[in-house]
PDB file of N, CA, C and O in Angstrom, chain B, residues numbered from 101:
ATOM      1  N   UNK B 101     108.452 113.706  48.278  1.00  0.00           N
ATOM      2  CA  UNK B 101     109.080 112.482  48.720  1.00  0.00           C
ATOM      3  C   UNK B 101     110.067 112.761  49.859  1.00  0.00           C
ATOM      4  O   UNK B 101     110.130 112.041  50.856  1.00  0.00           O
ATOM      5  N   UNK B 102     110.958 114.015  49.631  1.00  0.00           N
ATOM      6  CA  UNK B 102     111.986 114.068  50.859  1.00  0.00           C
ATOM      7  C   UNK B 102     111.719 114.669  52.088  1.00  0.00           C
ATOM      8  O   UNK B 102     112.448 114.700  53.079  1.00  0.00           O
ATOM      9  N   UNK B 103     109.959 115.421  51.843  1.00  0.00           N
ATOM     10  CA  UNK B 103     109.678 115.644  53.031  1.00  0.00           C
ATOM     11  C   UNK B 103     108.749 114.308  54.041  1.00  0.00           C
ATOM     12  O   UNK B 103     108.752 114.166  55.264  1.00  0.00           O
ATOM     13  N   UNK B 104     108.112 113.585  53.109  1.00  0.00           N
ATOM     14  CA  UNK B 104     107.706 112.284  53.325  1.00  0.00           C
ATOM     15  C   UNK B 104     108.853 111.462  54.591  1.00  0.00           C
ATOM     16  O   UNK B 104     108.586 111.070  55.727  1.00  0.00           O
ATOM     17  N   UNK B 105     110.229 111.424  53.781  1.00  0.00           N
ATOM     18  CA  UNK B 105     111.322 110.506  54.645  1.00  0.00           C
ATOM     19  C   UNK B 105     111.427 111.554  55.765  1.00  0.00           C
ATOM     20  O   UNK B 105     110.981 110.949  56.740  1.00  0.00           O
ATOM     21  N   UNK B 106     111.729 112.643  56.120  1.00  0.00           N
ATOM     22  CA  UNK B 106     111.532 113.714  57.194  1.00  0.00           C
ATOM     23  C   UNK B 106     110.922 113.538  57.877  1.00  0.00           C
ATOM     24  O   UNK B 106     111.268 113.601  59.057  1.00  0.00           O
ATOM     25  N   UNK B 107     109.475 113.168  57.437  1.00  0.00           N
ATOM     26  CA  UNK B 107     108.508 112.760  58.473  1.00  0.00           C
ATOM     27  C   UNK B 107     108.428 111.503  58.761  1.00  0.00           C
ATOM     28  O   UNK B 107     107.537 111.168  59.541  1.00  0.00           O
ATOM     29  N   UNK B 108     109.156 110.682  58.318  1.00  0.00           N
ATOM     30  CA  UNK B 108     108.898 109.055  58.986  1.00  0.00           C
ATOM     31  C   UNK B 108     110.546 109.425  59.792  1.00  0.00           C
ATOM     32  O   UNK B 108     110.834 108.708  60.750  1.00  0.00           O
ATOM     33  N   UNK B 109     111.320 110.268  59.470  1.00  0.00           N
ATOM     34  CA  UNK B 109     112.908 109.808  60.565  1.00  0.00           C
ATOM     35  C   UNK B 109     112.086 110.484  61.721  1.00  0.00           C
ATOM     36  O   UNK B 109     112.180 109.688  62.655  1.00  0.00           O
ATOM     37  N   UNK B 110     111.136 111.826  62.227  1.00  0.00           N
ATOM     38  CA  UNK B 110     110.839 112.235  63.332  1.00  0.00           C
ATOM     39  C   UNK B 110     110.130 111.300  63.866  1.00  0.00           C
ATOM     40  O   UNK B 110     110.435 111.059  65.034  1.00  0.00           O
ATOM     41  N   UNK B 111     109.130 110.569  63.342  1.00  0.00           N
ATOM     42  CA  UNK B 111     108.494 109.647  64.112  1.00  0.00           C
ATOM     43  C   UNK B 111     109.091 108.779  64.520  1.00  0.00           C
ATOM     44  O   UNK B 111     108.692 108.498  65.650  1.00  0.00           O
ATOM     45  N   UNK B 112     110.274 107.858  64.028  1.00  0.00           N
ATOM     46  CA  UNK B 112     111.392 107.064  64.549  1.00  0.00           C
ATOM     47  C   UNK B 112     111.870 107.913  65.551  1.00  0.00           C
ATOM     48  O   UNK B 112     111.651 107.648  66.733  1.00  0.00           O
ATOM     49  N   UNK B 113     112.377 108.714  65.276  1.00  0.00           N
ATOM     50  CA  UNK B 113     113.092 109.399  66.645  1.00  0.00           C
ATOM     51  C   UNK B 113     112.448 109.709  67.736  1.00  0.00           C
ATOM     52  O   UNK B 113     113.053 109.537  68.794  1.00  0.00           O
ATOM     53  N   UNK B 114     110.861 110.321  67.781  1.00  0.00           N
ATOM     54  CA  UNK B 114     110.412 110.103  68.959  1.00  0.00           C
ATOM     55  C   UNK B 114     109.996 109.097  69.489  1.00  0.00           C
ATOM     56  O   UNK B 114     109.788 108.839  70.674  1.00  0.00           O
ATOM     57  N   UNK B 115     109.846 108.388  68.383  1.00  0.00           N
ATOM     58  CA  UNK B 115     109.389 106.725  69.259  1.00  0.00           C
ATOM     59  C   UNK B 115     110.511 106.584  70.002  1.00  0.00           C
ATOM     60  O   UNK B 115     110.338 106.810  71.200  1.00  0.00           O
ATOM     61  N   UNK B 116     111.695 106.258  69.647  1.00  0.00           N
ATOM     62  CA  UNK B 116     112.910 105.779  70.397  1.00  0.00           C
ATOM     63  C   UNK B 116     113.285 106.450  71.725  1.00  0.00           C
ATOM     64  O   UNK B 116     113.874 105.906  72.658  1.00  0.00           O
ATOM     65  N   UNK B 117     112.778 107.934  71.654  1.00  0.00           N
ATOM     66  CA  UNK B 117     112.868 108.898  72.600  1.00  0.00           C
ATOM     67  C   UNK B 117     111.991 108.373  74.201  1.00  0.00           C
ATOM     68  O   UNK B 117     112.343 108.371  75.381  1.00  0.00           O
ATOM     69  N   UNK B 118     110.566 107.919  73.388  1.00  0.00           N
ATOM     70  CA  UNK B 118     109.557 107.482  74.426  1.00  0.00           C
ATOM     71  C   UNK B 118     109.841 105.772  74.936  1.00  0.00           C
ATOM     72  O   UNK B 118     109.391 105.147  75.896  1.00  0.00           O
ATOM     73  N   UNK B 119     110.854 105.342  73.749  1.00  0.00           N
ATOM     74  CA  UNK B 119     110.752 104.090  74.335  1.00  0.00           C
ATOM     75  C   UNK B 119     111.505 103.924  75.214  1.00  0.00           C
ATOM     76  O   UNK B 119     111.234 103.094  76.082  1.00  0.00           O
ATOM     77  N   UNK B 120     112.637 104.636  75.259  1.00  0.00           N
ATOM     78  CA  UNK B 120     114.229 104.720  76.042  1.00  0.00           C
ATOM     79  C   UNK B 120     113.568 105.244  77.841  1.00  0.00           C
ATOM     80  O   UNK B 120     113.942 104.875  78.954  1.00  0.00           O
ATOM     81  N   UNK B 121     112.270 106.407  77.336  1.00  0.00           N
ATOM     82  CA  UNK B 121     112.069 106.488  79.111  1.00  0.00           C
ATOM     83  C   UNK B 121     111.032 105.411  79.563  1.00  0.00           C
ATOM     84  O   UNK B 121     111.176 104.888  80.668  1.00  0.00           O
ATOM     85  N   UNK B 122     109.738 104.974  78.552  1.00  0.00           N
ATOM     86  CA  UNK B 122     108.970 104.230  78.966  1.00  0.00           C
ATOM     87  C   UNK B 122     110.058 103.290  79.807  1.00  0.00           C
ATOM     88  O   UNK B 122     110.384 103.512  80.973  1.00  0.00           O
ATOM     89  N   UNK B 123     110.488 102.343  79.095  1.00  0.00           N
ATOM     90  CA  UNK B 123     111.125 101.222  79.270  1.00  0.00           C
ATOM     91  C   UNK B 123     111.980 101.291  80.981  1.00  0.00           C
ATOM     92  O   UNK B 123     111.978 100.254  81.645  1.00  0.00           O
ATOM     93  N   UNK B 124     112.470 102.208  81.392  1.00  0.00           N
ATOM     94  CA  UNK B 124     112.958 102.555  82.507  1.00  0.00           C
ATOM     95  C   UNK B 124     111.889 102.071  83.608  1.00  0.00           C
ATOM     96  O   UNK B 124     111.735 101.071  84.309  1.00  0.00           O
ATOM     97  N   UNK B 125     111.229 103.295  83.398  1.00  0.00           N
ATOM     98  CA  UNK B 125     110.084 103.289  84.086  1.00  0.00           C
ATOM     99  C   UNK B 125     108.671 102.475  84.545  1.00  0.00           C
ATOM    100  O   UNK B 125     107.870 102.632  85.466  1.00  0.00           O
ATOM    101  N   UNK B 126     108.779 101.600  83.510  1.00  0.00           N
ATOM    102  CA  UNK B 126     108.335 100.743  84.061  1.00  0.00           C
ATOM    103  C   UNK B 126     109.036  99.433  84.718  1.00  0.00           C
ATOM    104  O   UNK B 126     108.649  98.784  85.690  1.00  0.00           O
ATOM    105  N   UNK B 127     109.876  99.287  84.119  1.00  0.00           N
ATOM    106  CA  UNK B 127     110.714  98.119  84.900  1.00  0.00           C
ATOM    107  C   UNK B 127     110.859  98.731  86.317  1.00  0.00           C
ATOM    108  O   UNK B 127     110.606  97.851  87.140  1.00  0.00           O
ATOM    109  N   UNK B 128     111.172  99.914  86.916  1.00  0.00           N
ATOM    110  CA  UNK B 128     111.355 100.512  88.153  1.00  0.00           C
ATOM    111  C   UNK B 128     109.600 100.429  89.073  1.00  0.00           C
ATOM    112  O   UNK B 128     109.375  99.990  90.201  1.00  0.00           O
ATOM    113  N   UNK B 129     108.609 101.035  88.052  1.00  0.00           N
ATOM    114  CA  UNK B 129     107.496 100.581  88.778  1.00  0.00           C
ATOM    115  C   UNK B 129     107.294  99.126  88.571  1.00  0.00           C
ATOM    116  O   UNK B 129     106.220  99.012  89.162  1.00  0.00           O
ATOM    117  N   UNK B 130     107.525  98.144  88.221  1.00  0.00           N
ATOM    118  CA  UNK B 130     106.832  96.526  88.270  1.00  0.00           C
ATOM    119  C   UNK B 130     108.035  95.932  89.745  1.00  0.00           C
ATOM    120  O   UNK B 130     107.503  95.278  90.642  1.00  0.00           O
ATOM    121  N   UNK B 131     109.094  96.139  89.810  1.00  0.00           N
ATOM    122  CA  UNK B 131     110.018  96.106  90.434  1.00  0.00           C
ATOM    123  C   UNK B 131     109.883  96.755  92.053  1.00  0.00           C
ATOM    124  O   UNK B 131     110.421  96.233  93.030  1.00  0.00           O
ATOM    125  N   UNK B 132     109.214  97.747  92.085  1.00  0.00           N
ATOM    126  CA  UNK B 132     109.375  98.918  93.265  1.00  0.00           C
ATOM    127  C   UNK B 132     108.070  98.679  93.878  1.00  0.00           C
ATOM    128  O   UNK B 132     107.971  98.236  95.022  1.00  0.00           O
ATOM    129  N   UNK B 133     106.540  99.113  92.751  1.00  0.00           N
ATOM    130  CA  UNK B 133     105.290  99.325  93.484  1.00  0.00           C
ATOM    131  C   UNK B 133     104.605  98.236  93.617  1.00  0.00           C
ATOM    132  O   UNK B 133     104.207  97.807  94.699  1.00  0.00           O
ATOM    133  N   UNK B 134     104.357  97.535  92.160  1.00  0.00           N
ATOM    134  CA  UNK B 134     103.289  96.396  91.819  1.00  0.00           C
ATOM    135  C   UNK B 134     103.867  95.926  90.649  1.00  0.00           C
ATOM    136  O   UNK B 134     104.524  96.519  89.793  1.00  0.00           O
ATOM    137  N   UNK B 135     103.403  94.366  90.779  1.00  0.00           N
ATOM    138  CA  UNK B 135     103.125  93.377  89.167  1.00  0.00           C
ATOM    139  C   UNK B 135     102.191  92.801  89.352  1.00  0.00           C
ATOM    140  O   UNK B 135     101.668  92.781  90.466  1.00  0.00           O
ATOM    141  N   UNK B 136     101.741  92.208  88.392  1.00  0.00           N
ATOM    142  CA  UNK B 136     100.831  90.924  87.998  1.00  0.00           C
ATOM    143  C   UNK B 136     101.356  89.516  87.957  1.00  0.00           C
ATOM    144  O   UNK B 136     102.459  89.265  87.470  1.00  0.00           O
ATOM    145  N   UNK B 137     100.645  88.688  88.418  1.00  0.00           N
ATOM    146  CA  UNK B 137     101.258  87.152  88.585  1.00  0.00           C
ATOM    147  C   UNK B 137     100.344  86.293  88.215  1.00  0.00           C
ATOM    148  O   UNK B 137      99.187  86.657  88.430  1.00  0.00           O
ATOM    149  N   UNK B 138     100.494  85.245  87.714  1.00  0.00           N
ATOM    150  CA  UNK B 138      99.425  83.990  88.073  1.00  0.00           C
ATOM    151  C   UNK B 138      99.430  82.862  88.803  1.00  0.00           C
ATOM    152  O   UNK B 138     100.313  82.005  88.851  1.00  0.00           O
ATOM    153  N   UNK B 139      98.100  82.915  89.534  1.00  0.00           N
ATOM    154  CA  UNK B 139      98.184  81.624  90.431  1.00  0.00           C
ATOM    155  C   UNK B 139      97.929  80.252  89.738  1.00  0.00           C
ATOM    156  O   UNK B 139      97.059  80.416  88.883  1.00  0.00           O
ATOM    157  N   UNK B 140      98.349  78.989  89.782  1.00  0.00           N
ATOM    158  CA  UNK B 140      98.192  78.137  89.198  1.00  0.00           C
ATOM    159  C   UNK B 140      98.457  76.819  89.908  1.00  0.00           C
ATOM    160  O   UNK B 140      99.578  76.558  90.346  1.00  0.00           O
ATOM    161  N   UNK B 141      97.301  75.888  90.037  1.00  0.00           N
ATOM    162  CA  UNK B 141      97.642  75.207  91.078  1.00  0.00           C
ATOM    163  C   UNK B 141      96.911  75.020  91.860  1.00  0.00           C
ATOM    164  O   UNK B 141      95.870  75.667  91.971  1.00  0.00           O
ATOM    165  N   UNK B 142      97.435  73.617  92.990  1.00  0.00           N
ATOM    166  CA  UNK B 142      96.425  73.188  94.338  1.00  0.00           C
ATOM    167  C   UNK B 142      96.942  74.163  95.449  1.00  0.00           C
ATOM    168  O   UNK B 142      96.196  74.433  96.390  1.00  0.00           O
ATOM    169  N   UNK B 143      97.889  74.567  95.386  1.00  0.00           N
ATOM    170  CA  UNK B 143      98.887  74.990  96.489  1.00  0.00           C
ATOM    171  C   UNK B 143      98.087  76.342  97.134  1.00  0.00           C
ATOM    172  O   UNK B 143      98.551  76.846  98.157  1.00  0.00           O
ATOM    173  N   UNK B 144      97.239  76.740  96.695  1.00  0.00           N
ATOM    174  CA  UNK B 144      96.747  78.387  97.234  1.00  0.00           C
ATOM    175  C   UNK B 144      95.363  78.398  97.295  1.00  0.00           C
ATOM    176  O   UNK B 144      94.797  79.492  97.307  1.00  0.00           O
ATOM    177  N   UNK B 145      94.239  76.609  97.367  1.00  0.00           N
ATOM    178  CA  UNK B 145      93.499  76.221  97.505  1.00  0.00           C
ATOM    179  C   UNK B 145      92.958  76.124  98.913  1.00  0.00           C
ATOM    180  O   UNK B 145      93.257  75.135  99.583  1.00  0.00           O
ATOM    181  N   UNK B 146      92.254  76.987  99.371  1.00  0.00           N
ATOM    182  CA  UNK B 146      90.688  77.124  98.634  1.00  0.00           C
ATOM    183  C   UNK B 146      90.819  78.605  98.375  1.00  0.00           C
ATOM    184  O   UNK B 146      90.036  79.063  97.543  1.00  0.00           O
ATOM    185  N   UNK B 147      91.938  79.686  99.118  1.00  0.00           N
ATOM    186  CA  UNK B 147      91.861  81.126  99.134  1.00  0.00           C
ATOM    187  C   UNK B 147      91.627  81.329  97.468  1.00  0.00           C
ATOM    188  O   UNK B 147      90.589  81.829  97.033  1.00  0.00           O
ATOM    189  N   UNK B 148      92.941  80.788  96.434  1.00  0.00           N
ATOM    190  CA  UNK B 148      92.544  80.873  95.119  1.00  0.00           C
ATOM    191  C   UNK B 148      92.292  79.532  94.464  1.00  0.00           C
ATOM    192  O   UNK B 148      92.032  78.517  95.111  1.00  0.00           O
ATOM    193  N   UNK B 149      92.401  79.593  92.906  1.00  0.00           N
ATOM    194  CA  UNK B 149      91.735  78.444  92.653  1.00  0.00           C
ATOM    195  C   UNK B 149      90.482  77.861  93.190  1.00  0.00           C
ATOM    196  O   UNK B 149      90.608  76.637  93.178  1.00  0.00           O
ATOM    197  N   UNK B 150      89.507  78.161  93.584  1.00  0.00           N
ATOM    198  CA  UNK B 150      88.871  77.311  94.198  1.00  0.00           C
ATOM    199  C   UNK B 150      88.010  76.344  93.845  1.00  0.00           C
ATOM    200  O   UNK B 150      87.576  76.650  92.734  1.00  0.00           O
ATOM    201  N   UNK B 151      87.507  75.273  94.235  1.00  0.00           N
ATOM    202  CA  UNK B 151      86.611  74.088  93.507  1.00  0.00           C
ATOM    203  C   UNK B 151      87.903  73.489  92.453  1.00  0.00           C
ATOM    204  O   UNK B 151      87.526  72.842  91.476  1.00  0.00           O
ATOM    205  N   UNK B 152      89.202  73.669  92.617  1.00  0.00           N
ATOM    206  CA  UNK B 152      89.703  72.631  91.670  1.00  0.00           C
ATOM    207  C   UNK B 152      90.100  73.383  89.996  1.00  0.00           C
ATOM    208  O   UNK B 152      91.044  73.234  89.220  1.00  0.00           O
ATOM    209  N   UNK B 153      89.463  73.807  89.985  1.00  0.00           N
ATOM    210  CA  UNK B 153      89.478  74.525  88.611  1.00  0.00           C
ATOM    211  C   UNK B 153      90.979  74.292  87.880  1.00  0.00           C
ATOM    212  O   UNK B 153      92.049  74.459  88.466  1.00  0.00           O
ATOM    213  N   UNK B 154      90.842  73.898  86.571  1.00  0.00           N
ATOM    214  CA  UNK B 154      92.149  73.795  86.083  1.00  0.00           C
ATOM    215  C   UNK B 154      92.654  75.805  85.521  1.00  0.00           C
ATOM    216  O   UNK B 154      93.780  76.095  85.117  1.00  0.00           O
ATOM    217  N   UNK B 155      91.956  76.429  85.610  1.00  0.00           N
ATOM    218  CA  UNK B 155      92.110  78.300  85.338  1.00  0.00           C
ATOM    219  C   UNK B 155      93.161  78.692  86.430  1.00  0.00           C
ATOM    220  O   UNK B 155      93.276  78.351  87.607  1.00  0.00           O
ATOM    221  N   UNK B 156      93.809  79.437  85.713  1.00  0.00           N
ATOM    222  CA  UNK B 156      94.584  80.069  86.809  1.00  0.00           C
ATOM    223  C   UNK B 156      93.877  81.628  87.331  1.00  0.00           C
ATOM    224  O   UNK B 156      92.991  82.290  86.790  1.00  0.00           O
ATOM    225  N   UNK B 157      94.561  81.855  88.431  1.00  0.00           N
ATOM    226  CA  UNK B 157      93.906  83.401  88.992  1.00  0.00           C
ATOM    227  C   UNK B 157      94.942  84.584  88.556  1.00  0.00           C
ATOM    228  O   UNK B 157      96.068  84.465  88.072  1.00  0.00           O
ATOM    229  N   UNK B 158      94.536  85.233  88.734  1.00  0.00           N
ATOM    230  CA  UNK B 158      95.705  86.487  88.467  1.00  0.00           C
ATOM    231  C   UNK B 158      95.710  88.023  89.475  1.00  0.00           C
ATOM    232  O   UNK B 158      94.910  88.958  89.488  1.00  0.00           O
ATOM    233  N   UNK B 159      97.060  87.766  90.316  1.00  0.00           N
ATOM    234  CA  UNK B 159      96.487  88.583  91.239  1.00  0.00           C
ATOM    235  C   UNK B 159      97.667  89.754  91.177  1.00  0.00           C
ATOM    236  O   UNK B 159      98.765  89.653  90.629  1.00  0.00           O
ATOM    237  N   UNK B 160      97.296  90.534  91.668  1.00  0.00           N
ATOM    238  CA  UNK B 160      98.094  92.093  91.865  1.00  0.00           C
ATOM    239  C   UNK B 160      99.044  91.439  93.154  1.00  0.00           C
ATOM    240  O   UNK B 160      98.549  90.969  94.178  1.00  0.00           O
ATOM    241  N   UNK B 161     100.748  91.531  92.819  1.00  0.00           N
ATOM    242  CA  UNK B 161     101.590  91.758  94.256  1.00  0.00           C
ATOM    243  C   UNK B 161     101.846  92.866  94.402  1.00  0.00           C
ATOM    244  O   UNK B 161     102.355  93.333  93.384  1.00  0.00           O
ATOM    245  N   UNK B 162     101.716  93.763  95.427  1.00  0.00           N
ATOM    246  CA  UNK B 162     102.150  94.775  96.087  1.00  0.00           C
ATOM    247  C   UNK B 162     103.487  94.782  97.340  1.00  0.00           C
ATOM    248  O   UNK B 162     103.616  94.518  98.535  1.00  0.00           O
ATOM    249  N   UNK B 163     104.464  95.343  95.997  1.00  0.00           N
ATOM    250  CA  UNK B 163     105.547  95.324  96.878  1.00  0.00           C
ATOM    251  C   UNK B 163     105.924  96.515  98.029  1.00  0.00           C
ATOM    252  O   UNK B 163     106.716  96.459  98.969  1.00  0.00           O
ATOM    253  N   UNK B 164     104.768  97.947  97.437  1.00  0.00           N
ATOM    254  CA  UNK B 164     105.319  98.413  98.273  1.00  0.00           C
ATOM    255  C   UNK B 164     105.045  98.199  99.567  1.00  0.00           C
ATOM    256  O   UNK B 164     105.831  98.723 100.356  1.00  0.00           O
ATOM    257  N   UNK B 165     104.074  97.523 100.055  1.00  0.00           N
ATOM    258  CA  UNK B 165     103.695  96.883 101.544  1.00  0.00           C
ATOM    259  C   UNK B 165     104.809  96.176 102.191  1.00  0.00           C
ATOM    260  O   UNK B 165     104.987  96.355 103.396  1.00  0.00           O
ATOM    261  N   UNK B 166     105.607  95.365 101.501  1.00  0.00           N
ATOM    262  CA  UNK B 166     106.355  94.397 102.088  1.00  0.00           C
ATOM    263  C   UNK B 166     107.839  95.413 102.495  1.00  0.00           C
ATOM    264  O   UNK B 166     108.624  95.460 103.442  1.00  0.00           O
ATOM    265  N   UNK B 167     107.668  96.134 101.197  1.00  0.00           N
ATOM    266  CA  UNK B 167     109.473  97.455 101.505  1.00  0.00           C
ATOM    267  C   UNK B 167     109.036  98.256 102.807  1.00  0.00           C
ATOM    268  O   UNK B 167     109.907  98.824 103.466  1.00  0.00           O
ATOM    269  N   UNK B 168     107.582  98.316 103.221  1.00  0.00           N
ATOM    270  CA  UNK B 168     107.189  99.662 104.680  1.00  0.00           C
ATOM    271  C   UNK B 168     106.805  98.264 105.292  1.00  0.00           C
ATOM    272  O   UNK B 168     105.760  98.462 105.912  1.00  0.00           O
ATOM    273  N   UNK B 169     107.114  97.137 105.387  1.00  0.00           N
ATOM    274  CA  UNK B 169     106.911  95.621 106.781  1.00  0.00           C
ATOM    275  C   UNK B 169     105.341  96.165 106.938  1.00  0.00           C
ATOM    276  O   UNK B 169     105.056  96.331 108.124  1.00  0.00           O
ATOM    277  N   UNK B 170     104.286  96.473 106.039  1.00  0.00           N
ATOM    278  CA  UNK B 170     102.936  96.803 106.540  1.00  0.00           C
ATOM    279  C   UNK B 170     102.160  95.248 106.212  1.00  0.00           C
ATOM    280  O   UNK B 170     101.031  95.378 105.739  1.00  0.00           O
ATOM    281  N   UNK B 171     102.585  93.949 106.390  1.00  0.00           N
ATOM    282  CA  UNK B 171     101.956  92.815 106.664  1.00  0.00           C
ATOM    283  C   UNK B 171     101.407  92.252 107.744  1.00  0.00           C
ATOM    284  O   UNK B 171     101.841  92.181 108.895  1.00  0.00           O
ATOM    285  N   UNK B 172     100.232  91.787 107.185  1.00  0.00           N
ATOM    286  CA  UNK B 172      99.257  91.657 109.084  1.00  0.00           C
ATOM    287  C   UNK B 172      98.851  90.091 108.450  1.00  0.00           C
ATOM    288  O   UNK B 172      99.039  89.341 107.492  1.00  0.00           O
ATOM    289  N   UNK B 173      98.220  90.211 109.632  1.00  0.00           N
ATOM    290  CA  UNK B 173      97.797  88.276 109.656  1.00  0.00           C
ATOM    291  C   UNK B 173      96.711  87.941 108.879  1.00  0.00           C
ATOM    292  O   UNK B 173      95.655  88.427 109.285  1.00  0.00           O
ATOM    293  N   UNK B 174      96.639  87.239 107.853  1.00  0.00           N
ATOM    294  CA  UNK B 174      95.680  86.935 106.765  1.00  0.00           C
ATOM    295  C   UNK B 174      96.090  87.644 105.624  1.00  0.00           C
ATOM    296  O   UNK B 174      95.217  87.600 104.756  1.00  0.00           O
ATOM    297  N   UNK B 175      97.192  88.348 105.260  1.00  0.00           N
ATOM    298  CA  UNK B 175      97.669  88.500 104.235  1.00  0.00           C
ATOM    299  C   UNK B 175      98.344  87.333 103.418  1.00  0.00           C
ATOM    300  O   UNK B 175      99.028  86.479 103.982  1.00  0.00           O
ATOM    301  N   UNK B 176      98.114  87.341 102.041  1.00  0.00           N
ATOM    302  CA  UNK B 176      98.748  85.931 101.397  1.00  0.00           C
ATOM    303  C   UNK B 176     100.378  86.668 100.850  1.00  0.00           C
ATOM    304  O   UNK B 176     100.366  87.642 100.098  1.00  0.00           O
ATOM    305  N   UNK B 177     101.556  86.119 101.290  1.00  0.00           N
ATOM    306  CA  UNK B 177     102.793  86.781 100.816  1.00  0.00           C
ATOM    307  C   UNK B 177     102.834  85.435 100.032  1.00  0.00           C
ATOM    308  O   UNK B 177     102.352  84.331 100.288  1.00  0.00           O
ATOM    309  N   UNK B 178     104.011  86.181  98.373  1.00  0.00           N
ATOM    310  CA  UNK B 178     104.191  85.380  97.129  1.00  0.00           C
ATOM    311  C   UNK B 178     105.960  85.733  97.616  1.00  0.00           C
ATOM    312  O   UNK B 178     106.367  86.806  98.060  1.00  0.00           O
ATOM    313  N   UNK B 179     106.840  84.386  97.348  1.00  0.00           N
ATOM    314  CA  UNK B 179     108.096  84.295  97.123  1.00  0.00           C
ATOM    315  C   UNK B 179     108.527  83.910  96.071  1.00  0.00           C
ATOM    316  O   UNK B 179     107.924  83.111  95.355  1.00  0.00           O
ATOM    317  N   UNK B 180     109.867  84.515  95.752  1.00  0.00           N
ATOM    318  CA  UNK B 180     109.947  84.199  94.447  1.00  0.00           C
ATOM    319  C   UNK B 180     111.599  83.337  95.075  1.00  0.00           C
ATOM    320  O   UNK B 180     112.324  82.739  94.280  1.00  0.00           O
TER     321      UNK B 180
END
């Protein structure tokens, strides 16, 4: 039994270990490189949505393009 509780406090502890860096790290990559968004709406019609569809799209933003100004003409930029 008391090696039982031994082995459930290490697994708590490394979870907490992995969650403390996961958690960093990704907020720094969704923030820095890329996220996910959804399009929803007439407003981005016909490029997304198209035909009307009540579905939304779901597209990759890439921030690191916009932090190196690498935007050219026919790129769709998202503001928040």
């Amino acid at each position: 039994m008391a090696q039982a509780q031994g082995l459930g406090k290490r697994y708590i502890k490394a979870f907490f270990k992995g969650f403390f860096v996961a958690v960093p790290v990704t907020v720094t990559f969704l923030d820095r490189v890329a996220c996910v968004a959804r399009v929803e709406g007439a407003s981005m019609q016909p490029s997304l949505n198209p035909g009307g569809r009540q579905e939304s799209d779901v597209v990759l933003l890439n921030h690191w393009s916009i932090r190196n100004y690498d935007v050219q003409r026919g790129d769709i930029v998202s503001l928040v």
